[in-house]
HTML snippet that shows the backbone in 3Dmol.js (N, CA, C, O; Angstrom):
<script src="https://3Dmol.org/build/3Dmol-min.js"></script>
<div id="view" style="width:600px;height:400px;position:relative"></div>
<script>
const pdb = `
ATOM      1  N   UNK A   1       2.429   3.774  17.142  1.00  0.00           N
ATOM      2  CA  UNK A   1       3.347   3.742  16.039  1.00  0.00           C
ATOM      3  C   UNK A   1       2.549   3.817  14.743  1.00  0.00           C
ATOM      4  O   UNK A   1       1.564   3.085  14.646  1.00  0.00           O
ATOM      5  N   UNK A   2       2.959   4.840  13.473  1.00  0.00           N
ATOM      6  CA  UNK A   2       2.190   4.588  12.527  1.00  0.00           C
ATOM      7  C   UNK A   2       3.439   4.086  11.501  1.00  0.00           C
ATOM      8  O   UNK A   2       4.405   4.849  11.479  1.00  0.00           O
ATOM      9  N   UNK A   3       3.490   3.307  10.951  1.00  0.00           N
ATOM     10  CA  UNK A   3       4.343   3.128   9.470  1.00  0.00           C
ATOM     11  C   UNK A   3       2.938   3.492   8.444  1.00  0.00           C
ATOM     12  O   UNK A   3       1.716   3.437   8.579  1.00  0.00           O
ATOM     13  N   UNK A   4       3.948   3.905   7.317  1.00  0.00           N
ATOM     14  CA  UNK A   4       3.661   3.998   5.868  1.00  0.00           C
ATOM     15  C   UNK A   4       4.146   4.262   4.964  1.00  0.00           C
ATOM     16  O   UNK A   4       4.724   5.323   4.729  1.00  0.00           O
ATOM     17  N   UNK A   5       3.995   3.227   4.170  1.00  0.00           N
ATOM     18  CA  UNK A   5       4.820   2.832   3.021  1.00  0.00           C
ATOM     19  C   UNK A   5       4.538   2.930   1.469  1.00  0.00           C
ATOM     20  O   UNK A   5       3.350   2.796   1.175  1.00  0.00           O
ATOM     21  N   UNK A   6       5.457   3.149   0.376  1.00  0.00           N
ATOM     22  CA  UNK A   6       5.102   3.497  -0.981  1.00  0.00           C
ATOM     23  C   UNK A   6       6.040   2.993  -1.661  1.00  0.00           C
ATOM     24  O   UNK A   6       7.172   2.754  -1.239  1.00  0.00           O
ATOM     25  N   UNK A   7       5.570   2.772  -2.919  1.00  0.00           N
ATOM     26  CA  UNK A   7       6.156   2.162  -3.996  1.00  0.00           C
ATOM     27  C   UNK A   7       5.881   2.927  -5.415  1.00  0.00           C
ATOM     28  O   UNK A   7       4.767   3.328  -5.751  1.00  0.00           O
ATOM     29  N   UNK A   8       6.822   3.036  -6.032  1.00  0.00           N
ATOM     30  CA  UNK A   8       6.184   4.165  -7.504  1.00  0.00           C
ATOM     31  C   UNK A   8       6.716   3.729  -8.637  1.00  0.00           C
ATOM     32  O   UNK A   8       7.903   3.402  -8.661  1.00  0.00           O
ATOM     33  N   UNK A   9       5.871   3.652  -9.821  1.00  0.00           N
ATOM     34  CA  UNK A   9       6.159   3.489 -11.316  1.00  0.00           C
ATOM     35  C   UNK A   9       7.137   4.516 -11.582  1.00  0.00           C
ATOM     36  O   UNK A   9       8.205   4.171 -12.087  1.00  0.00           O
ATOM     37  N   UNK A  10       6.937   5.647 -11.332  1.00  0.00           N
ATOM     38  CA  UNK A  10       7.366   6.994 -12.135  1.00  0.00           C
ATOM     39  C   UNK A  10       7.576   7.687 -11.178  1.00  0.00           C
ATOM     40  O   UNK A  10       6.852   7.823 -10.192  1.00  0.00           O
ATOM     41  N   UNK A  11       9.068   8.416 -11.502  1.00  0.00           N
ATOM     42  CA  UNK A  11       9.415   9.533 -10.418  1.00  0.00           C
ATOM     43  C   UNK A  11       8.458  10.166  -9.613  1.00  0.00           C
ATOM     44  O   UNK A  11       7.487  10.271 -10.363  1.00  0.00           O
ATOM     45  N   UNK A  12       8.116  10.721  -8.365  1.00  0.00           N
ATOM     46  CA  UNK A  12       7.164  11.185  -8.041  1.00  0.00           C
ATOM     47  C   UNK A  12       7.867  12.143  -6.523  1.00  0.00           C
ATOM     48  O   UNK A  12       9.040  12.001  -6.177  1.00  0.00           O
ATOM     49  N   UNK A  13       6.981  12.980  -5.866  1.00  0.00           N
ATOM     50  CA  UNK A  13       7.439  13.704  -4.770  1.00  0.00           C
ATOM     51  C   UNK A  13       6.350  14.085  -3.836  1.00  0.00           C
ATOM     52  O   UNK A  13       5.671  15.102  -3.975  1.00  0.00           O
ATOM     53  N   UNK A  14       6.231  13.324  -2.989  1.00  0.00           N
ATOM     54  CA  UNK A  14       4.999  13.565  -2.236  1.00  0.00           C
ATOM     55  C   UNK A  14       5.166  14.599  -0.919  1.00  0.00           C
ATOM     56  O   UNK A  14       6.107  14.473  -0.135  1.00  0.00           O
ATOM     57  N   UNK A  15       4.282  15.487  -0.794  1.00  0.00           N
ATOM     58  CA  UNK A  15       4.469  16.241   0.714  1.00  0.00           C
ATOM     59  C   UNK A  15       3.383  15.448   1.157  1.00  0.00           C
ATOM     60  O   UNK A  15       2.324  15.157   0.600  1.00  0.00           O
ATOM     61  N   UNK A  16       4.028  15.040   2.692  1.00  0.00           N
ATOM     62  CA  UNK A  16       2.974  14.137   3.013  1.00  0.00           C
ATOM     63  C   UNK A  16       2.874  15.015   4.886  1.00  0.00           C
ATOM     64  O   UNK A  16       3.707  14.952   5.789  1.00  0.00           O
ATOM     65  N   UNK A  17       1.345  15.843   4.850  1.00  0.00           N
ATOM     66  CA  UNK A  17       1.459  16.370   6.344  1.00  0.00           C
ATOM     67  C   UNK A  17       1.282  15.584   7.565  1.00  0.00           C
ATOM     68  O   UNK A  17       1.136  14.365   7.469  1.00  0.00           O
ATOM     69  N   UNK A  18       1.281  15.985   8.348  1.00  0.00           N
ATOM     70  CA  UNK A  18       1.468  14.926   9.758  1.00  0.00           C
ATOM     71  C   UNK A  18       0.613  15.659  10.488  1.00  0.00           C
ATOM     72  O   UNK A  18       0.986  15.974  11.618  1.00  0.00           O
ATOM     73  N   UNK A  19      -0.407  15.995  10.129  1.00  0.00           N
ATOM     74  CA  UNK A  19      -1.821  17.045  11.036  1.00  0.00           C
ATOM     75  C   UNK A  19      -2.139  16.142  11.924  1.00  0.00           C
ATOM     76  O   UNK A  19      -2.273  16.428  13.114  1.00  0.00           O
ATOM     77  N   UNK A  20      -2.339  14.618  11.314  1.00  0.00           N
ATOM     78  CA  UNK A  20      -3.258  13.511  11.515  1.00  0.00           C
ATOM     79  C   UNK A  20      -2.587  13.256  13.464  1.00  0.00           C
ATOM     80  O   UNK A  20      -3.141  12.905  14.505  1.00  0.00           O
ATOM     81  N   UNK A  21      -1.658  13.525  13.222  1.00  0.00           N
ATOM     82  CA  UNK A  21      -0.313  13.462  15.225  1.00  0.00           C
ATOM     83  C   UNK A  21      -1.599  13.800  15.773  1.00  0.00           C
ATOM     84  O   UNK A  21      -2.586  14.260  15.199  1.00  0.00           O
ATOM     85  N   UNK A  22      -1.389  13.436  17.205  1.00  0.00           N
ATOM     86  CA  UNK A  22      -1.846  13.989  18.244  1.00  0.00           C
ATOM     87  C   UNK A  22      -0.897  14.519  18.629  1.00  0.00           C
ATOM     88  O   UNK A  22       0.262  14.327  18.260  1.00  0.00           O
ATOM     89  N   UNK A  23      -1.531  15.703  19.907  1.00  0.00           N
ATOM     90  CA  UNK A  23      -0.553  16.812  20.699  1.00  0.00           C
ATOM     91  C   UNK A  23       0.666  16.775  21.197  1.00  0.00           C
ATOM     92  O   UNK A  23       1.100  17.611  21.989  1.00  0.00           O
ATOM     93  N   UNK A  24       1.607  15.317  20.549  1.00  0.00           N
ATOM     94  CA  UNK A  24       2.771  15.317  21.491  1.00  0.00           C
ATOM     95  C   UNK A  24       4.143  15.946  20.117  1.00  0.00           C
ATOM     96  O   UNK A  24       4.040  16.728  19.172  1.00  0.00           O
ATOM     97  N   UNK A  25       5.503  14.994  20.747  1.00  0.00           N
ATOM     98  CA  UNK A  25       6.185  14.713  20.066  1.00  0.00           C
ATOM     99  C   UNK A  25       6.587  13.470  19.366  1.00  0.00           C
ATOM    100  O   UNK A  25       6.244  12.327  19.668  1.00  0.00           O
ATOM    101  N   UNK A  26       7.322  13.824  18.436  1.00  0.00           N
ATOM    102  CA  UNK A  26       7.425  11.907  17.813  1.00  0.00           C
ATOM    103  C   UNK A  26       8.653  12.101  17.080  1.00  0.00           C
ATOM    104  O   UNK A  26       9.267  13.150  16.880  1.00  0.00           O
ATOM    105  N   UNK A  27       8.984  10.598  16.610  1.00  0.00           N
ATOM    106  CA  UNK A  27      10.502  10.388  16.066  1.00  0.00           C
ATOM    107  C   UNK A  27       9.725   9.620  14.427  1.00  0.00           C
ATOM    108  O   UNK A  27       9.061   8.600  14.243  1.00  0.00           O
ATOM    109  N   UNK A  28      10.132  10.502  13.673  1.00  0.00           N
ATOM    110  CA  UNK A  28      10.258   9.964  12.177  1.00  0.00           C
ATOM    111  C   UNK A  28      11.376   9.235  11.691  1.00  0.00           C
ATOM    112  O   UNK A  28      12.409   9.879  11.511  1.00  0.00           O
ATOM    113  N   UNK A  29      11.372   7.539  11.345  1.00  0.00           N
ATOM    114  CA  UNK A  29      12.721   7.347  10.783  1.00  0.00           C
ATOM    115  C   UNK A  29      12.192   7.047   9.333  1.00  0.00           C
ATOM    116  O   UNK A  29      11.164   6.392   9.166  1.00  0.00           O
ATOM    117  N   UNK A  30      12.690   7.386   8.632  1.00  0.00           N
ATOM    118  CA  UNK A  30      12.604   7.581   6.717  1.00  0.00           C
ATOM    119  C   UNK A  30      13.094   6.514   6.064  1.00  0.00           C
ATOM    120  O   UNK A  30      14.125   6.384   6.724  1.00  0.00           O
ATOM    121  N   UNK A  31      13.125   5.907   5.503  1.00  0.00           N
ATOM    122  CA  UNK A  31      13.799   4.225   4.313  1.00  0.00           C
ATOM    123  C   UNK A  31      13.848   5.067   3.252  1.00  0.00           C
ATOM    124  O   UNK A  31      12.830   5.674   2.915  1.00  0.00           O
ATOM    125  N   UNK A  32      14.474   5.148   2.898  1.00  0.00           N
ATOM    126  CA  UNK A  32      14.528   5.459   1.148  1.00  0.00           C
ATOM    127  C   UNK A  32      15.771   5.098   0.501  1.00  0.00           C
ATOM    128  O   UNK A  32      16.910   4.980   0.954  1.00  0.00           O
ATOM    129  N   UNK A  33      15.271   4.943  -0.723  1.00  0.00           N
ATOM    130  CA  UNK A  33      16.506   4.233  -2.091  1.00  0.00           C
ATOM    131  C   UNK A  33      17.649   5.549  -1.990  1.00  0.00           C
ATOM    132  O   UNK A  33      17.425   6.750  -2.141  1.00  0.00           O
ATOM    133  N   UNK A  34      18.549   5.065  -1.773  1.00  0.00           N
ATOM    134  CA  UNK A  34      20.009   5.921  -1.159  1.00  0.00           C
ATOM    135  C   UNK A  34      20.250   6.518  -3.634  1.00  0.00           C
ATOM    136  O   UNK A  34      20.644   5.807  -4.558  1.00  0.00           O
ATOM    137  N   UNK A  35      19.855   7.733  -3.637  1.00  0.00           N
ATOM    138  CA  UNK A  35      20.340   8.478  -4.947  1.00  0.00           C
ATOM    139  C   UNK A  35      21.164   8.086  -5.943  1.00  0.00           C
ATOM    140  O   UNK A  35      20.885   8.038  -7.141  1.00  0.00           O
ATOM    141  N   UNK A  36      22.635   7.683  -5.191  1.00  0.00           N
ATOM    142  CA  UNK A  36      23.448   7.420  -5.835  1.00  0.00           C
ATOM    143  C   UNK A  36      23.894   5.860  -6.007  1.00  0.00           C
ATOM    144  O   UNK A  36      24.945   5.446  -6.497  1.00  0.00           O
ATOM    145  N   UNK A  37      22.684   5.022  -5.409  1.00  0.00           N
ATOM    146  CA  UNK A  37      23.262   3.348  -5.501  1.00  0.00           C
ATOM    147  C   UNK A  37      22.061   2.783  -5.165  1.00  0.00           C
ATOM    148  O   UNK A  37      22.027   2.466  -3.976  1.00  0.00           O
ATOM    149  N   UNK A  38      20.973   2.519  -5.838  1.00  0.00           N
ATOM    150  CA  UNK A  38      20.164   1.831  -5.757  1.00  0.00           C
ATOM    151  C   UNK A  38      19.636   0.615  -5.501  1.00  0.00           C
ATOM    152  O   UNK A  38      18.540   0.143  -5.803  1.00  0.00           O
ATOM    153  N   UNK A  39      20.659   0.116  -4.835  1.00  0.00           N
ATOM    154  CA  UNK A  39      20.410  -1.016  -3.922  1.00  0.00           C
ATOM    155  C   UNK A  39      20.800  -1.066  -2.803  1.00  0.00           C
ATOM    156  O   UNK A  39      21.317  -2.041  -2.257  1.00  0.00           O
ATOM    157  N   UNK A  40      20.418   0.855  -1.968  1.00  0.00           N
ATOM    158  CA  UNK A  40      21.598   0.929  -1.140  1.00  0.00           C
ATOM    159  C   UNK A  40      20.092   1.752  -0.552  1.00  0.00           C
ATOM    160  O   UNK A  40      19.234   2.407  -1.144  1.00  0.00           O
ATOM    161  N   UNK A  41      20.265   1.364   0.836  1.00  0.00           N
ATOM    162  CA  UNK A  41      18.863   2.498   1.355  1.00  0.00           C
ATOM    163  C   UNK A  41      19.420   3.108   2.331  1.00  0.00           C
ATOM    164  O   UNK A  41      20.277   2.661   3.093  1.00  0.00           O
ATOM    165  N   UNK A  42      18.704   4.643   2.315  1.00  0.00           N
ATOM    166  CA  UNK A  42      19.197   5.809   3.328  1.00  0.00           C
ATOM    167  C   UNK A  42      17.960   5.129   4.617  1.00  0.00           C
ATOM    168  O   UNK A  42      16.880   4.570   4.424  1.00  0.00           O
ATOM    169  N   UNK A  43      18.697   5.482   5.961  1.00  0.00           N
ATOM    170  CA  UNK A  43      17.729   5.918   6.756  1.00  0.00           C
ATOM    171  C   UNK A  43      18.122   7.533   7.407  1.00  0.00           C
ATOM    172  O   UNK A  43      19.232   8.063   7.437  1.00  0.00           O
ATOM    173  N   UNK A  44      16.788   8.090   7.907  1.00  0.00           N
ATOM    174  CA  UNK A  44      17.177   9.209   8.197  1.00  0.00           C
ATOM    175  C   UNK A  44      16.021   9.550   9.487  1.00  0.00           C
ATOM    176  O   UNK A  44      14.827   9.403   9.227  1.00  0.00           O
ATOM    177  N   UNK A  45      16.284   9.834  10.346  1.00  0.00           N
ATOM    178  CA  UNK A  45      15.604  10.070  11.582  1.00  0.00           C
ATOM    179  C   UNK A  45      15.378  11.445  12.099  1.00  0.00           C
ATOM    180  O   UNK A  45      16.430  12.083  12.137  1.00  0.00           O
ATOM    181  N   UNK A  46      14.507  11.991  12.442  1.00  0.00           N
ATOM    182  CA  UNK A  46      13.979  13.683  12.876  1.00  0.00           C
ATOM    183  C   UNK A  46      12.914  13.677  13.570  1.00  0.00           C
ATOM    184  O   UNK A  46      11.962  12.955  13.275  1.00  0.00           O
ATOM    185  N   UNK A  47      12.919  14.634  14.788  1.00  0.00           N
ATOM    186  CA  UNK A  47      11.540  14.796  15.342  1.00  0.00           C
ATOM    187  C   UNK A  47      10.855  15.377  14.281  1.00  0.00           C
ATOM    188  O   UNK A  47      11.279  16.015  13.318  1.00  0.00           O
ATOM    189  N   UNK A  48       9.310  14.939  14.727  1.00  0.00           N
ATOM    190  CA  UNK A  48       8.393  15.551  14.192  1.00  0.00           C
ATOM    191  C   UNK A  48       7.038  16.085  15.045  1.00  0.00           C
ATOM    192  O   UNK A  48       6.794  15.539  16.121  1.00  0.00           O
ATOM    193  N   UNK A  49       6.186  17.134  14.560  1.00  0.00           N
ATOM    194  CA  UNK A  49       5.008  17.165  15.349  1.00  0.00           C
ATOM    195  C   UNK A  49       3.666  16.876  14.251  1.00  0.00           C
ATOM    196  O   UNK A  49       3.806  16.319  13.162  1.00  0.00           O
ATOM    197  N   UNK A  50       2.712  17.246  14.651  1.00  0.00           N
ATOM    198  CA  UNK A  50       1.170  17.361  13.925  1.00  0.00           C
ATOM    199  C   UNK A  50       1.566  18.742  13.121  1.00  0.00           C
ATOM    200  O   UNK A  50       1.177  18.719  11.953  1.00  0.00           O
ATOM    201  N   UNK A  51       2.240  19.905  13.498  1.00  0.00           N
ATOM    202  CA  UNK A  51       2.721  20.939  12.595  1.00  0.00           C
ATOM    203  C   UNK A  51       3.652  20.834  11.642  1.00  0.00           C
ATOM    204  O   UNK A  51       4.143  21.744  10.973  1.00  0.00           O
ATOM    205  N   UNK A  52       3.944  19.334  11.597  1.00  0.00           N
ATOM    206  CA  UNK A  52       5.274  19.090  10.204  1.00  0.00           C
ATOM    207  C   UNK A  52       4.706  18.282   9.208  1.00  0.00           C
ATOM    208  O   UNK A  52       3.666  17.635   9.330  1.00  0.00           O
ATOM    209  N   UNK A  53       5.630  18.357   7.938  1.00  0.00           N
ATOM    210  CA  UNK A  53       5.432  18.094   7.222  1.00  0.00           C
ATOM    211  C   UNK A  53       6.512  17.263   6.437  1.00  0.00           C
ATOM    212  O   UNK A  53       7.639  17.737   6.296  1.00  0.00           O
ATOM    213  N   UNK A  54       6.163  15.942   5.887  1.00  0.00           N
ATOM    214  CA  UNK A  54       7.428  15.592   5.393  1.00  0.00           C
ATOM    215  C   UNK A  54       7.284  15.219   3.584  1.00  0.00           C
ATOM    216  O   UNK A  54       6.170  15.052   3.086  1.00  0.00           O
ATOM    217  N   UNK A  55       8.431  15.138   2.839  1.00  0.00           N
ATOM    218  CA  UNK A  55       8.902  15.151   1.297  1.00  0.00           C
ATOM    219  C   UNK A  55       9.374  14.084   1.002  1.00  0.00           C
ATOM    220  O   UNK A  55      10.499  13.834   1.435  1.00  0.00           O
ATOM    221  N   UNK A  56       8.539  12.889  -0.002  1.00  0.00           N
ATOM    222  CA  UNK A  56       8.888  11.863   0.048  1.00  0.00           C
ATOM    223  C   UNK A  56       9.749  12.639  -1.824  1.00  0.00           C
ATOM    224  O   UNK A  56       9.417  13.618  -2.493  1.00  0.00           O
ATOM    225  N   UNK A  57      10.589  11.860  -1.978  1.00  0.00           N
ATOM    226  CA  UNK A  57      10.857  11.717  -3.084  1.00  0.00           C
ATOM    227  C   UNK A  57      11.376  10.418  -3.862  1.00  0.00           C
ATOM    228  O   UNK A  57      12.321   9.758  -3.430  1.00  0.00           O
ATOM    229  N   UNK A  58      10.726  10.111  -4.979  1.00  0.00           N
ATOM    230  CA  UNK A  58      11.084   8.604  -5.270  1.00  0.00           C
ATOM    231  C   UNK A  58      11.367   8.407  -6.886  1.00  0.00           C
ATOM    232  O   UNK A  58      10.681   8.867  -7.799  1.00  0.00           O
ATOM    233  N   UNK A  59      12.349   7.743  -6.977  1.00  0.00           N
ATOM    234  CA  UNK A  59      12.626   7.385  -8.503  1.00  0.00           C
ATOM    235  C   UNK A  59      11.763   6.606  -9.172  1.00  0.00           C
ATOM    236  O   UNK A  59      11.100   5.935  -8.382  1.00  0.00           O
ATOM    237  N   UNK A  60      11.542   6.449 -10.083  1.00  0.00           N
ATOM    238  CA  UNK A  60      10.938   5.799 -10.794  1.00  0.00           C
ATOM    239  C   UNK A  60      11.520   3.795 -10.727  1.00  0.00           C
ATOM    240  O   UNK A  60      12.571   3.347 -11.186  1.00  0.00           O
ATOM    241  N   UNK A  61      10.393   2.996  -9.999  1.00  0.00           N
ATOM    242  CA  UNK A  61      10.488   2.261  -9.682  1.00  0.00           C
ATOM    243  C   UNK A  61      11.104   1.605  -8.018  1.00  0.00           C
ATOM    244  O   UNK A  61      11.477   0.540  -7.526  1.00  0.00           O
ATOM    245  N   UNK A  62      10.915   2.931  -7.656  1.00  0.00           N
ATOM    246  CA  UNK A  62      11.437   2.778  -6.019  1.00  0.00           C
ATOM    247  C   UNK A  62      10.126   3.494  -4.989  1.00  0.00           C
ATOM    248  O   UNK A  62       8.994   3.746  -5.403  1.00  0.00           O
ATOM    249  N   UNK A  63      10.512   3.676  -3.891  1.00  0.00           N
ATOM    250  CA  UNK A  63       9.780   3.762  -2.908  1.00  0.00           C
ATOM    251  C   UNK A  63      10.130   4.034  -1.635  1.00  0.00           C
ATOM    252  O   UNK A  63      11.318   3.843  -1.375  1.00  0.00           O
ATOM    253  N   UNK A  64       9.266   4.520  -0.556  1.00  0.00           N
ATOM    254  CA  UNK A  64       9.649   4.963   0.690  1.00  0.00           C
ATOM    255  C   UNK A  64       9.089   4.694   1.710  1.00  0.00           C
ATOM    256  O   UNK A  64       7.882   4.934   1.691  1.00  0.00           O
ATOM    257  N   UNK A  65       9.668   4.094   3.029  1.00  0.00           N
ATOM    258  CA  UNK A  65       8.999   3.775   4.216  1.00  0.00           C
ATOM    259  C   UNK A  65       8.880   4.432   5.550  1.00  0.00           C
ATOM    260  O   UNK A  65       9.866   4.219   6.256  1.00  0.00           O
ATOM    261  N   UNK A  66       7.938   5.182   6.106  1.00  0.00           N
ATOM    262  CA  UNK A  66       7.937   6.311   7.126  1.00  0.00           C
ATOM    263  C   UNK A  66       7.694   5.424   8.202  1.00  0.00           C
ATOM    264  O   UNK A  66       7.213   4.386   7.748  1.00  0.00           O
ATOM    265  N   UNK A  67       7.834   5.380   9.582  1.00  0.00           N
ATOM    266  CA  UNK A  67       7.787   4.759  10.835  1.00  0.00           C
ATOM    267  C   UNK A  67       7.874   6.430  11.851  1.00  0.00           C
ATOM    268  O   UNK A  67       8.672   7.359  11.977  1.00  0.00           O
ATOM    269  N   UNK A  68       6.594   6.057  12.361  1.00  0.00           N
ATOM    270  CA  UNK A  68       6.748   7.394  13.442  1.00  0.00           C
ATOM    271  C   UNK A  68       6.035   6.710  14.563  1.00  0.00           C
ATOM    272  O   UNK A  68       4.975   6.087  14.625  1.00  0.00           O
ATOM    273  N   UNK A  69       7.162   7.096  15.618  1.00  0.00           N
ATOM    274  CA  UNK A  69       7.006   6.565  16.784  1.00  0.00           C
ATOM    275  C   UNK A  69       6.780   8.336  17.789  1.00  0.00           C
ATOM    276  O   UNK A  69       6.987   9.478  17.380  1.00  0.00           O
ATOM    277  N   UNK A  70       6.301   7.857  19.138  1.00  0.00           N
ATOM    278  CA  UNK A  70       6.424   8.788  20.095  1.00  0.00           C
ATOM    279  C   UNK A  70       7.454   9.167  20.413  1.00  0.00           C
ATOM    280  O   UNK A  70       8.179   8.173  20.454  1.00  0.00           O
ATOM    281  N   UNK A  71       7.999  10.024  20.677  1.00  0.00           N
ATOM    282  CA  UNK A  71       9.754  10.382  21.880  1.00  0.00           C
ATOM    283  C   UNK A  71       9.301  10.215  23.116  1.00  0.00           C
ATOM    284  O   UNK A  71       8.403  10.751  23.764  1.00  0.00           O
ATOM    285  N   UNK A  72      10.595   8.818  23.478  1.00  0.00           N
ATOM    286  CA  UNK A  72      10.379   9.025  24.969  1.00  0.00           C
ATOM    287  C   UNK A  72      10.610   9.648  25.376  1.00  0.00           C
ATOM    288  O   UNK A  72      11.018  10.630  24.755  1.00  0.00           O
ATOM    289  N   UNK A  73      10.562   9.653  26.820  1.00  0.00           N
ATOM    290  CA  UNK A  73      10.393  11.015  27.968  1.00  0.00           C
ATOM    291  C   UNK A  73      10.677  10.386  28.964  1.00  0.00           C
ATOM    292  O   UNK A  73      10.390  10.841  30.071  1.00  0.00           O
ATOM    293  N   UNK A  74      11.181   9.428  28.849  1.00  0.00           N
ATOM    294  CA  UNK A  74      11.979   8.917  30.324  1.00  0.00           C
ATOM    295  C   UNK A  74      13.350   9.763  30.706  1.00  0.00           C
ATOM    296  O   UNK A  74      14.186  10.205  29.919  1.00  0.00           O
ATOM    297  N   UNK A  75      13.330   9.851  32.075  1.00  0.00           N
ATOM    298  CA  UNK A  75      14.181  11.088  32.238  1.00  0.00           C
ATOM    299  C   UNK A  75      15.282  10.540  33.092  1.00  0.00           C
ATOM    300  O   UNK A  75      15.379  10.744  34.302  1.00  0.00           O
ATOM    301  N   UNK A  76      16.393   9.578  32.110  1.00  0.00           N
ATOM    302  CA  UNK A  76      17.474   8.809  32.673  1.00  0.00           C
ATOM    303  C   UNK A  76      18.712   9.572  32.962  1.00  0.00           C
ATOM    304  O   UNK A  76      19.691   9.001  33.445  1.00  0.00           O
TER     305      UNK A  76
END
`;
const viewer = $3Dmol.createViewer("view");
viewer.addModel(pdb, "pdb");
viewer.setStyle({}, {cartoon: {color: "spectrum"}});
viewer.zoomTo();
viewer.render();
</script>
């Protein structure tokens, strides 16, 4: 599991790549300050690989929390 997390003075927009993966698949879930209500947080969940790339975007005085886990592969 990797989390990582940010906090920002000033609007900011980070592309943040995911090279760093090893060869599998994985599940990204996203925290971020929900646009329209700022005391309101989005989550948002997507596979990802070592070939993706993800877009943090943050208001000024907010911040964002990434959690990437493996996809299981149990085959229920």
């Amino acid at each position: 599991m990797v989390i990582r997390s940010t906090i920002v003075n000033e609007a900011r927009s980070v592309e943040i790549p995911l090279d760093f993966l090893g060869p599998a698949e994985f599940t990204a879930k996203i925290y971020a300050e929900d646009p329209q209500d700022k005391k309101l947080v989005t989550i948002e969940t997507r596979p990802v690989t070592s070939d993706s790339s993800l877009t943090a975007m943050m208001s000024s005085g907010s911040g964002c929390a990434i959690m990437i886990t493996p996809q299981s592969t149990s085959t229920e």
